[in-house]
C-alpha positions as a printed Julia matrix, in Angstrom:
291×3 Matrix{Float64}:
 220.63  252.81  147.8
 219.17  255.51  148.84
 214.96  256.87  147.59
 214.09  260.16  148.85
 210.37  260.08  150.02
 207.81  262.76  149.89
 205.37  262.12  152.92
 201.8   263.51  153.08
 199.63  262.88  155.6
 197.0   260.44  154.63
 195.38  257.15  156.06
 196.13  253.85  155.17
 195.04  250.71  156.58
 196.92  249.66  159.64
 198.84  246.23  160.05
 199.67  244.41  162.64
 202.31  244.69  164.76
 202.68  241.41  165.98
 206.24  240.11  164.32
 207.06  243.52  163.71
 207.38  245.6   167.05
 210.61  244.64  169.08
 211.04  245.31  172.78
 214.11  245.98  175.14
 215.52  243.22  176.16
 216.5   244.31  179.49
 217.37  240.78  181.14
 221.2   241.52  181.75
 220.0   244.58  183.28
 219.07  246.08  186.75
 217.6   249.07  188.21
 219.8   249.45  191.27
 223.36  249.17  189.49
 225.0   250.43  186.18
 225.84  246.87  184.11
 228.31  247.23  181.4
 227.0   246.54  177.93
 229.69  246.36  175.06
 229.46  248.03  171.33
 227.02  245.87  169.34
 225.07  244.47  172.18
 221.39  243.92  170.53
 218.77  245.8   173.05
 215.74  245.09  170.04
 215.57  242.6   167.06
 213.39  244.05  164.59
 211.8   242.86  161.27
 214.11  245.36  159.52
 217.41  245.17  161.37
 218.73  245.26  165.2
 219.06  248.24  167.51
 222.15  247.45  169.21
 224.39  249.64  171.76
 226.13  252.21  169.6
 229.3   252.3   172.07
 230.87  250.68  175.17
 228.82  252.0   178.01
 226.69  250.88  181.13
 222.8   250.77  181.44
 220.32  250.35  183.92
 216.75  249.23  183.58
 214.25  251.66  184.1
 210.55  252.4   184.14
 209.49  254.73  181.09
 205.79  254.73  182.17
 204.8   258.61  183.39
 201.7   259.58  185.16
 199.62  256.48  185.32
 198.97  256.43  181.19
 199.3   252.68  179.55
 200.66  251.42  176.5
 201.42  252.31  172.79
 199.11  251.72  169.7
 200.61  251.41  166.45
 197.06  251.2   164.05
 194.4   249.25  166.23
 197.33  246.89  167.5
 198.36  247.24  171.0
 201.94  246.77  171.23
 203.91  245.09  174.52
 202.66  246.17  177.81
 205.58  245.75  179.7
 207.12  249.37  180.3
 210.36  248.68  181.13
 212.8   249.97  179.59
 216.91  250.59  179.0
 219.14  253.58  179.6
 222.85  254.41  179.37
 224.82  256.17  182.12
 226.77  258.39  179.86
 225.97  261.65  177.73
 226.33  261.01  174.24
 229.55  263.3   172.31
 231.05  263.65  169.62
 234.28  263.16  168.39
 235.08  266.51  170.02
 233.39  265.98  172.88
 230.96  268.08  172.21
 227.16  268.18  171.57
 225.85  266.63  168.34
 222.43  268.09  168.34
 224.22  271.43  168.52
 227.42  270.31  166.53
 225.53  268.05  163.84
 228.85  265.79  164.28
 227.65  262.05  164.96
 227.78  261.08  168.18
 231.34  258.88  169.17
 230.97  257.84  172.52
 228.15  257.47  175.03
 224.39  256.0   175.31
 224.05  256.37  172.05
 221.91  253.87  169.62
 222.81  251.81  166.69
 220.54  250.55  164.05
 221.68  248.88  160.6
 219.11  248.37  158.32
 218.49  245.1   156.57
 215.42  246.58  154.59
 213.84  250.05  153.13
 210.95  251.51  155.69
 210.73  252.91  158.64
 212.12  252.81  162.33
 209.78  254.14  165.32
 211.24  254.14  168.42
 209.51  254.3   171.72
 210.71  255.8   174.69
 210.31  258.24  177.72
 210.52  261.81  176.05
 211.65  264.62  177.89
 210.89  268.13  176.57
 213.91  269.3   178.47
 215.93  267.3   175.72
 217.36  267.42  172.58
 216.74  264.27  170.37
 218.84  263.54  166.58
 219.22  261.05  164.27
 222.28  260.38  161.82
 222.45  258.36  158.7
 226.01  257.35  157.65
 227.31  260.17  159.92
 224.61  262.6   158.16
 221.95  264.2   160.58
 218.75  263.29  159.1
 215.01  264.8   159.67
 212.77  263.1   161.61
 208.98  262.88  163.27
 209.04  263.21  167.12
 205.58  263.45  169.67
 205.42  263.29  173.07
 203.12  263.31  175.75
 202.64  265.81  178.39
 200.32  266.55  181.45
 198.41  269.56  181.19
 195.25  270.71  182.9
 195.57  267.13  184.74
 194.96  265.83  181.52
 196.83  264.0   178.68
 197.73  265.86  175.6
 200.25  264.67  172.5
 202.76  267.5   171.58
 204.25  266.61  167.69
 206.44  268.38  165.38
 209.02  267.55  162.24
 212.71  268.08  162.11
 212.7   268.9   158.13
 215.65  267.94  156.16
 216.92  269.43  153.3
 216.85  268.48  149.96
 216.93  265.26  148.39
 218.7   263.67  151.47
 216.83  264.85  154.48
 220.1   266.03  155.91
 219.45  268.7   158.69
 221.74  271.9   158.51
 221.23  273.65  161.41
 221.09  273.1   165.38
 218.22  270.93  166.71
 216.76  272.37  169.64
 214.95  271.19  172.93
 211.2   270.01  172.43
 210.0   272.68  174.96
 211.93  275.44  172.74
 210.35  273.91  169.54
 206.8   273.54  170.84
 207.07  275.47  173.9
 203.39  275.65  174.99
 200.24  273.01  175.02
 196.92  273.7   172.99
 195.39  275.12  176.07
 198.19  277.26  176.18
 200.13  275.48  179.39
 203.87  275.39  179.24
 205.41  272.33  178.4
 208.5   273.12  180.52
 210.42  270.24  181.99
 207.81  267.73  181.77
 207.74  263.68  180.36
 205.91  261.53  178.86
 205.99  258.48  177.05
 207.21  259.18  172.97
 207.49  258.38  169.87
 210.16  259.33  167.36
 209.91  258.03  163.64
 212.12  257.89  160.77
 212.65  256.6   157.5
 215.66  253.82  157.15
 217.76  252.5   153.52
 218.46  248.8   153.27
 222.14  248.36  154.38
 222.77  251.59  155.83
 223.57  252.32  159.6
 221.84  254.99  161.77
 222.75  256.54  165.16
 219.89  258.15  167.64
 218.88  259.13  171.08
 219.14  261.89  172.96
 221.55  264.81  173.62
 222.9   266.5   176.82
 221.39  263.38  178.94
 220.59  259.52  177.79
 217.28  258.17  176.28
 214.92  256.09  177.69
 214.78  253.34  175.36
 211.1   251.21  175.33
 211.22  249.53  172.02
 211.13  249.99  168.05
 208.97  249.36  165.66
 210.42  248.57  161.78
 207.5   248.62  158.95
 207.58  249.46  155.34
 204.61  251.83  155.51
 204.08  254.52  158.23
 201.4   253.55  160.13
 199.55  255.84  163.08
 200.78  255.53  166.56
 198.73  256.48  169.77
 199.18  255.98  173.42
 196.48  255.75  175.74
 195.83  258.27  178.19
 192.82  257.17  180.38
 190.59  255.2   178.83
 191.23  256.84  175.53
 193.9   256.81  172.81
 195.71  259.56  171.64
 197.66  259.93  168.36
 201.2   260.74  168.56
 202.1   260.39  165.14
 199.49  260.43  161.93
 199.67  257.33  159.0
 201.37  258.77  155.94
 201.69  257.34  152.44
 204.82  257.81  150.74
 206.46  258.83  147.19
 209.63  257.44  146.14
 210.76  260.2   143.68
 213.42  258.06  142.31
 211.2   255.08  141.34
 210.19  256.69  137.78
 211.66  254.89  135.48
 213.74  257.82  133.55
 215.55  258.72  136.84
 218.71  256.72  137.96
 218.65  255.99  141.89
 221.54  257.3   143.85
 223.79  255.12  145.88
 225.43  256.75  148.83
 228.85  254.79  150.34
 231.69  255.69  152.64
 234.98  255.59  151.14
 237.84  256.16  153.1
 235.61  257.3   156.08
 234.34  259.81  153.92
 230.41  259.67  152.61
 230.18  259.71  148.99
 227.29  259.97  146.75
 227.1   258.47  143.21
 224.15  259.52  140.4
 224.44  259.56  136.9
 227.91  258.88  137.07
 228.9   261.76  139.11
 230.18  261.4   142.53
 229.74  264.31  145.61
 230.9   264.74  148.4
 228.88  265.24  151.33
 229.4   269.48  150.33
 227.8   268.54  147.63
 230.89  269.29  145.3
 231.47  266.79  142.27
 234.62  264.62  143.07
 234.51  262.53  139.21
């Protein structure tokens, strides 16, 4: 089933982390040779479901740690210090071979990732950003809106770059081309370009019990750290020096379709088709009643 949440930024009291953060499990994996890793290989068991390896492809490990900064906050836990991390060989496609940042097709071959959700939250996923990239997200084949913040090195100094993909309407889907970070936020506060530079990231979105998501990155591979699975969305920093900077803010939510006189909606695939179902009408993913 699928709730469509309103977010507004807003504190609320962090939790820990402890049984909920999951990192790579890069043991099969080395830095100086590609290893083969097959479709459903699970790279991080979360509280919430597994990120697994979307498609047949080869990884290496690799070090997702960038200009000396340490490790990742999520609330006032600090989450695994360990900075290795895992990353495919091959550019993510579509079914047409081509793009799916600029296509909005879901991805059908590559380093792409895989998470099915065994719960209603959220999914953050840590990794080594790259503001020469272009980053997505699909749900059920759908390309869905999400949170993204990096950092960068300006002015010899640490500084968080964030911004939201907005979906539309009641299902977050995205309708138009998702761009690089450095064409979405092309400049620092001080005013610096944030051309070609990388830093460790965050990328949050929300997740539906029972539904399957694909992510990473477009045009080149992610950098994959970790993921986080909570039902609330929490603030997450990263420390740069000896201080911590936020990457993404806490937000409480509002699940629209919790009143009692509204129905929920229950989204399926049929046929290899995506369907959705309320008040006894069915769409299609045009948005054209079927029944």
């Amino acid at each position: 089933m699928k709730k469509f949440f309103f977010f507004a930024a807003a504190l609320v009291a962090s939790v820990s982390m402890s049984a909920q953060y999951a990192h790579v499990d890069y043991s099969a994996l080395s830095a100086d040779e590609a290893r083969s890793l097959s479709v459903g290989t699970v790279l991080a068991a979360t509280a919430g479901g597994n990120v697994t390896v979307a498609f047949d492809d080869t990884w290496k490990s690799v070090n997702v740690k960038t200009d000396g900064y340490g490790w990742f906050y999520a609330g006032e836990t600090a989450l695994n210090t360990d900075t290795i991390g895992a990353q495919g060989q091959t550019n993510g496609k579509d079914a047409d071979g081509g793009n799916p940042a600029n296509t909005l097709l879901p991805y059908a071959s590559g380093a792409a990732l895989a998470f099915e959700a065994t719960a209603d939250g959220y999914l953050t996923v840590f990794h080594k950003g790259s503001s020469n990239k272009q980053y997505i997200v699909f749900e059920e084949g759908k390309a869905i809106g999400y949170e993204y913040a990096q950092l960068v090195k300006v002015a010899d100094a640490p500084e968080a770059i964030a911004y939201t993909i907005a979906g539309e309407g009641e299902y977050n889907w995205v309708s138009a081309k998702i761009d690089f970070v450095q064409t979405i936020v092309p400049v620092a506060a001080n005013g610096d370009s944030i051309k070609s530079k990388n830093g460790e990231a965050a990328m949050r979105f929300p997740v539906y019990k029972d539904t399957k998501y694909l992510f990473g990155a477009t045009g080149s591979k992610m950098s994959f750290l970790g993921a986080y699975f909570g039902t609330e969305a929490i603030s997450v920093a990263k420390v740069g020096g000896e201080d911590k900077i936020e990457l993404l803010p806490a937000v409480t939510v509002s699940a629209v379709e919790n009143v009692a006189t509204e129905q929920k909606a229950v989204k399926y695939v049929k046929n290899g088709q995506l369907f959705i179902e309320k008040n006894g009408v069915i769409y299609n993913v045009l948005g054209t009643a079927t029944k």
